[in-house]
GUTORKOL-378586 format. One record per residue (C-alpha): residue number from 1; residue in three letters; x, y, z. Coordinates in steps of 0.5 Angstrom, whole numbers, plus 500, padded with zeros to 3 digits. Example, Ala and Ser with C-alpha at 12.3 -4.5 7.8 and 13.67 -1.06 7.14 Angstrom:
% GUTORKOL-378586
+------+------+-----+-----+-----+
: resi : resn :  px :  py :  pz :
+------+------+-----+-----+-----+
:    1 :  ALA : 525 : 491 : 516 :
:    2 :  SER : 527 : 498 : 514 :
+------+------+-----+-----+-----+
% end
This chain:
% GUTORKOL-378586
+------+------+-----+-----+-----+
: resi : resn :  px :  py :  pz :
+------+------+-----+-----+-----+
:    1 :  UNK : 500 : 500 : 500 :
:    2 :  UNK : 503 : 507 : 498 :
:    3 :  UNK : 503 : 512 : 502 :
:    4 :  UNK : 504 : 521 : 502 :
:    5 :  UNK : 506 : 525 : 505 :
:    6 :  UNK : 500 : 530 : 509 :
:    7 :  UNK : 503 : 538 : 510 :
:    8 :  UNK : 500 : 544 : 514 :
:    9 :  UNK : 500 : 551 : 510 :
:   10 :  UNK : 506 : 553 : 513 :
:   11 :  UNK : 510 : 548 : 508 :
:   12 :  UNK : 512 : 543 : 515 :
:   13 :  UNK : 511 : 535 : 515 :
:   14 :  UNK : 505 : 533 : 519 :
:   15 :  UNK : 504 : 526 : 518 :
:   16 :  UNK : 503 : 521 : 513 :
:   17 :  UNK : 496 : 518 : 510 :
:   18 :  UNK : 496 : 511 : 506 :
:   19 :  UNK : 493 : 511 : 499 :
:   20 :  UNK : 489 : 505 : 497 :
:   21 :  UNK : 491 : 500 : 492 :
:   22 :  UNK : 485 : 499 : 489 :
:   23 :  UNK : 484 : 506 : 488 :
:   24 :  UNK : 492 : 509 : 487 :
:   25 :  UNK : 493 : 503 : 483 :
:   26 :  UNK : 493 : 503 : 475 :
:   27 :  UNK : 491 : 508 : 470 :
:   28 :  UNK : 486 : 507 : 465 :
:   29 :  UNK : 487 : 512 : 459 :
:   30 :  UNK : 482 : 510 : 455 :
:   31 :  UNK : 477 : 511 : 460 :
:   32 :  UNK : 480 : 517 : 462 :
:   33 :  UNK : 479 : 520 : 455 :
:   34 :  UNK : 472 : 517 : 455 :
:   35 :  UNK : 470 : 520 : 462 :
:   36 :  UNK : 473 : 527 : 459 :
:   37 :  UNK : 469 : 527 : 453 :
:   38 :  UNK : 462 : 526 : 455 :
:   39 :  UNK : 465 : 532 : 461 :
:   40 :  UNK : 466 : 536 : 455 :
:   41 :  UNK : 460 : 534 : 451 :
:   42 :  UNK : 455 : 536 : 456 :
:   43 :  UNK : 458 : 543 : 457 :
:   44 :  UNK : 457 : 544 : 450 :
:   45 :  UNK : 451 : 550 : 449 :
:   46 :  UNK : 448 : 546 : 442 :
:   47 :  UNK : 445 : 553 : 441 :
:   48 :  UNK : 447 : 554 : 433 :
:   49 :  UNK : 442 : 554 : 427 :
:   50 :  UNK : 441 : 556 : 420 :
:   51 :  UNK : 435 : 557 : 417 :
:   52 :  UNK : 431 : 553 : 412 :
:   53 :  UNK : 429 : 555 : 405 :
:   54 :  UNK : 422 : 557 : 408 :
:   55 :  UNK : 425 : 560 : 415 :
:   56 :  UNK : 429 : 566 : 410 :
:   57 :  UNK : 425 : 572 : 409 :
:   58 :  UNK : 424 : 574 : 401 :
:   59 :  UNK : 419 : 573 : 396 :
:   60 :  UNK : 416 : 566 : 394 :
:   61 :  UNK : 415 : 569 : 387 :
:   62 :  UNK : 418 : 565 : 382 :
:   63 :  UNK : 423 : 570 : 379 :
:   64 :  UNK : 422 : 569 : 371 :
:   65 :  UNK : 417 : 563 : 367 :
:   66 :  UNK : 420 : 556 : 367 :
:   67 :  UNK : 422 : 555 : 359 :
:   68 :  UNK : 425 : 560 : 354 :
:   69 :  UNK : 429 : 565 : 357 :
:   70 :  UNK : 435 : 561 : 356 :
:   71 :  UNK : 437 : 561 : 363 :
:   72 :  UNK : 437 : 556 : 369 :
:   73 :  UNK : 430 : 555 : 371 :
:   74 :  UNK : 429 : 557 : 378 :
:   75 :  UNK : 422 : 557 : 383 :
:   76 :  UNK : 424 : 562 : 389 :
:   77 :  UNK : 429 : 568 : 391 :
:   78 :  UNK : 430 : 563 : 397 :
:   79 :  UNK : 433 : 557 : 394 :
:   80 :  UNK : 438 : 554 : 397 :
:   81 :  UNK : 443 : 555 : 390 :
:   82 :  UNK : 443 : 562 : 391 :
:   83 :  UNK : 447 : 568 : 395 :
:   84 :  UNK : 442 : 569 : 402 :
:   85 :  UNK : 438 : 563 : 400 :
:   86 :  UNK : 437 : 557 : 405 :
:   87 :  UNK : 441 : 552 : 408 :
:   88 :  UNK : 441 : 545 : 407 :
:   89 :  UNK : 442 : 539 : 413 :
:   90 :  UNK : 444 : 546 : 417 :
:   91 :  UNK : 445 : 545 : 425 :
:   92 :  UNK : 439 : 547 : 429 :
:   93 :  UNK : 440 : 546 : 436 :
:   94 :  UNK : 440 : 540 : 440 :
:   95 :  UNK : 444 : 537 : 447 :
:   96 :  UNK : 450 : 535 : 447 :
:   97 :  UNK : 450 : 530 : 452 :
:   98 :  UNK : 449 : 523 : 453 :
:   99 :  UNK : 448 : 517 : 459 :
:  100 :  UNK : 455 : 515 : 462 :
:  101 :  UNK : 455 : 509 : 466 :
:  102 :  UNK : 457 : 511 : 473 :
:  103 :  UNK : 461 : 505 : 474 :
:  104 :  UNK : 466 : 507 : 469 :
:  105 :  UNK : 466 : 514 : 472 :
:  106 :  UNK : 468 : 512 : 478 :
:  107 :  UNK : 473 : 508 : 474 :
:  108 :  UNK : 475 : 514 : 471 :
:  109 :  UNK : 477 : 518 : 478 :
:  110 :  UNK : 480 : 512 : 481 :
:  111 :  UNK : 484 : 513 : 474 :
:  112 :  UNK : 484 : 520 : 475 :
:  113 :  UNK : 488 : 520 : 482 :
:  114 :  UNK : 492 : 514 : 480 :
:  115 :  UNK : 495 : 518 : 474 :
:  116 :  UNK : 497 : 525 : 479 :
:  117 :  UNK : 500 : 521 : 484 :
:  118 :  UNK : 504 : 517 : 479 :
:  119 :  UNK : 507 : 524 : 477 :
:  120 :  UNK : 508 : 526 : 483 :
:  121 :  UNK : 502 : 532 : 481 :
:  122 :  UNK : 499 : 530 : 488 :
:  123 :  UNK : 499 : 535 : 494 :
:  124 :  UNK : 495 : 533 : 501 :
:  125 :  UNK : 494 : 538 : 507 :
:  126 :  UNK : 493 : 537 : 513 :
:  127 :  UNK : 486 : 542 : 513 :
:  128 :  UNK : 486 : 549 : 510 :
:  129 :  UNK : 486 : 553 : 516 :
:  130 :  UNK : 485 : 560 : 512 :
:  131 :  UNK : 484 : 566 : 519 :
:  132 :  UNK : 483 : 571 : 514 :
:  133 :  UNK : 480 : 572 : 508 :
:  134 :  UNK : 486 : 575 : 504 :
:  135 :  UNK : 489 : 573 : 498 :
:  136 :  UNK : 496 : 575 : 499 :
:  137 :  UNK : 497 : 571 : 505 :
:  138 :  UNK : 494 : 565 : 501 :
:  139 :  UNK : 498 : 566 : 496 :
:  140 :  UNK : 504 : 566 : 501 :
:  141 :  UNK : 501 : 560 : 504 :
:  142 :  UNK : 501 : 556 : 497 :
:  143 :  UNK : 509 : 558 : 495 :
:  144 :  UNK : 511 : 555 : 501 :
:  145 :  UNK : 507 : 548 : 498 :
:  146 :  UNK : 512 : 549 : 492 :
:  147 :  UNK : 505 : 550 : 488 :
:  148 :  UNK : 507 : 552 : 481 :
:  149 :  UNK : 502 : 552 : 476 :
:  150 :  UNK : 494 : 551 : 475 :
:  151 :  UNK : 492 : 549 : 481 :
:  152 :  UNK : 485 : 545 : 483 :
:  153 :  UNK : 483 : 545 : 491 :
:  154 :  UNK : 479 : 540 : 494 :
:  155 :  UNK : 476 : 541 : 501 :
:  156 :  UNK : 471 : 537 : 504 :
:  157 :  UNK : 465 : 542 : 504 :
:  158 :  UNK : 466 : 550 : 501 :
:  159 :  UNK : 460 : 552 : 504 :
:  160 :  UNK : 464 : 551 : 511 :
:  161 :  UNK : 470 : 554 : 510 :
:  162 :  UNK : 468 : 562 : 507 :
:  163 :  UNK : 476 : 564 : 509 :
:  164 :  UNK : 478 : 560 : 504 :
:  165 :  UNK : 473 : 561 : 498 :
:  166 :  UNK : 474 : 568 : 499 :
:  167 :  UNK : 482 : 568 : 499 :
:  168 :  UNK : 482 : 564 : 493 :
:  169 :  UNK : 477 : 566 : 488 :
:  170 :  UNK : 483 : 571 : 485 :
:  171 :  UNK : 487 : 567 : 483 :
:  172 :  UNK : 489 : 567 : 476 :
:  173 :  UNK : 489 : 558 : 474 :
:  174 :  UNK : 486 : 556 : 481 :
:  175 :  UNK : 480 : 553 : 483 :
:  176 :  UNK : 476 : 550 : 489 :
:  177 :  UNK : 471 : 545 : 489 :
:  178 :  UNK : 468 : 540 : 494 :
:  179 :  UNK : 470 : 532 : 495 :
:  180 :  UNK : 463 : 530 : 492 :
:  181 :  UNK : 464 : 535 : 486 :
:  182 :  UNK : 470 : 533 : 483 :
:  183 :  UNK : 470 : 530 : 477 :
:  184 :  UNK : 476 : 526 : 474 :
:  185 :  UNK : 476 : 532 : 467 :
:  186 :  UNK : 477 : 537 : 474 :
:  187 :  UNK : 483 : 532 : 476 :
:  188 :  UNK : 488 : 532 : 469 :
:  189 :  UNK : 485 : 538 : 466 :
:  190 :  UNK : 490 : 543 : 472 :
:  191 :  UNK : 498 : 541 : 473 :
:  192 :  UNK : 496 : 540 : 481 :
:  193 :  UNK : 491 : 537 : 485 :
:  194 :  UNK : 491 : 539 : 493 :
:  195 :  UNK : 487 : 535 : 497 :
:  196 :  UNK : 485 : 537 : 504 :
:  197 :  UNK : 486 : 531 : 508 :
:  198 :  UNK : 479 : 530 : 511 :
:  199 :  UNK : 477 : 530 : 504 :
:  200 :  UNK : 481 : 525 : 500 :
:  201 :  UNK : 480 : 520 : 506 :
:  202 :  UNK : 472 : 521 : 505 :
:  203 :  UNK : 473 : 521 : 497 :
:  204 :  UNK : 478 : 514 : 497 :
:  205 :  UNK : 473 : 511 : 503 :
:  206 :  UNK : 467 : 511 : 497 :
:  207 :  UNK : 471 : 509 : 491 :
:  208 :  UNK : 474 : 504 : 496 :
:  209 :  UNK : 467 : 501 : 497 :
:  210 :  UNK : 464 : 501 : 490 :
:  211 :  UNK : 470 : 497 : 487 :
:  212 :  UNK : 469 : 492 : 494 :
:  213 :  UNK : 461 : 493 : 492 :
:  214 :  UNK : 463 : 491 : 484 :
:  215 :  UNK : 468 : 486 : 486 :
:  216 :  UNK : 463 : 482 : 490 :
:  217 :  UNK : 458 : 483 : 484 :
:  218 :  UNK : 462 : 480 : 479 :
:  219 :  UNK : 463 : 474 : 484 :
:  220 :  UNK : 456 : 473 : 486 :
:  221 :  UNK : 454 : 472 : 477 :
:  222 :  UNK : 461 : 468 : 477 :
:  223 :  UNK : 458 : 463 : 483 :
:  224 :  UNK : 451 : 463 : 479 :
:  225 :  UNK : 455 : 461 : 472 :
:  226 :  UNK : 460 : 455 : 474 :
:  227 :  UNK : 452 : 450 : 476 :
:  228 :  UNK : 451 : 451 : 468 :
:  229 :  UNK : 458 : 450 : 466 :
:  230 :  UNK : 458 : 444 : 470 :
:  231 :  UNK : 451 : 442 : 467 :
:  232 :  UNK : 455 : 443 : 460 :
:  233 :  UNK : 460 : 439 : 462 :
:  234 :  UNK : 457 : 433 : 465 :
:  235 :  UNK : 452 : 433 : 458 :
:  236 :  UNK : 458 : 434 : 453 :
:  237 :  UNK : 461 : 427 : 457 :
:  238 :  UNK : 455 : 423 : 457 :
:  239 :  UNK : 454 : 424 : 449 :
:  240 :  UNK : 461 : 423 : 448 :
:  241 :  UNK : 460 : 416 : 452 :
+------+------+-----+-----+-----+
% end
């Protein structure tokens, strides 16, 4: 089981806190990506559109008589051929966002935390004890860290902790959000992570629960196959025979 090193805002050592296997073990890129992916796509406005052929303002005179002119026959100012017509197929507005498996997206921030770990990108405090809400001092407070770069912070609970909320909201690269919040596109889109002490706790205690959770699920279907498998076993010897 791995371990790290718990720091105070003032830059000293203030313990050790041990890390999950199941949860800081390996990295699934794919997943990663996945997870992201969707992050983004449901971000996503989807409030562009073009207008039809009936939605462009202008006459619907036919311009001129179908045979005998010598020129292309047309029906409409509107045309989709013609300059200010309509588009054809154009964008119209839609939502971006689709189901994502919420077994895969706790996969992902396992990943996620795993993959920042491994590149030594992962701070832990003992808590963020902020006295007063002033960005110098907390910015002063994140030096003696050695924190360089974007910057994401995870506490337990923002609504608690205002002297901090107040003290970081302006600074540029940086952003807090809570442990239950945190979303692995979060996690991989800032060079940093800090976590608050009780809030990596809380956060490894859940996805530790549901890896035990799917690891005794899968058991449990595993243990209801090996009857069939055997029934399957014991019809192919006796046709053998």
């Amino acid at each position: 089981m791995a371990t790290i090193d718990v720091y105070n805002l003032s830059g000293a050592k203030a313990g050790t806190l041990e890390l999950a296997d199941e949860v800081f073990g390996a990295v699934n890129e794919d997943l990663l990506w996945e997870a992201i992916r969707h992050y983004r796509a449901k971000g996503r406005a989807g409030t562009h559109a073009t207008k039809a052929r009936w939605q462009v303002s202008g006459s619907g005179k036919k311009l001129w008589k179908q045979k005998g002119t010598g020129r292309a026959r047309i029906g409409s100012i509107r045309s989709p051929l013609w300059r200010h017509g309509g588009t054809v197929h154009g964008p119209q507005p839609r939502s971006y966002d689709y189901a994502f498996p919420r077994k895969k997206l706790l996969g992902a921030l396992r990943s996620a935390l795993a993959s920042k770990f491994a590149d030594g990108k992962l701070v832990v405090v003992k808590a963020f004890d902020v006295k007063e809400p002033k960005t110098k001092l907390f910015r002063e407070a994140l030096d003696k860290l050695k924190i360089e770069g974007t910057t994401l912070l995870v506490d337990l609970s923002t609504v608690e902790n205002r002297n901090l909320e107040l003290s970081s909201r302006n600074i540029d690269g940086l952003e807090l959000v809570k442990a239950n919040e945190v979303h692995p596109y979060h996690i991989m889109r800032y060079t940093q992570v800090v976590f608050a002490q009780p809030a990596l706790e809380k956060l490894q205690d859940a996805l530790k629960k549901t890896t035990r959770r799917s690891h005794e699920a899968e058991a449990e279907t595993e243990e209801k196959k090996k009857p069939a498998r055997r029934a399957r076993k014991t019809k192919a010897k006796a046709e053998v025979a």
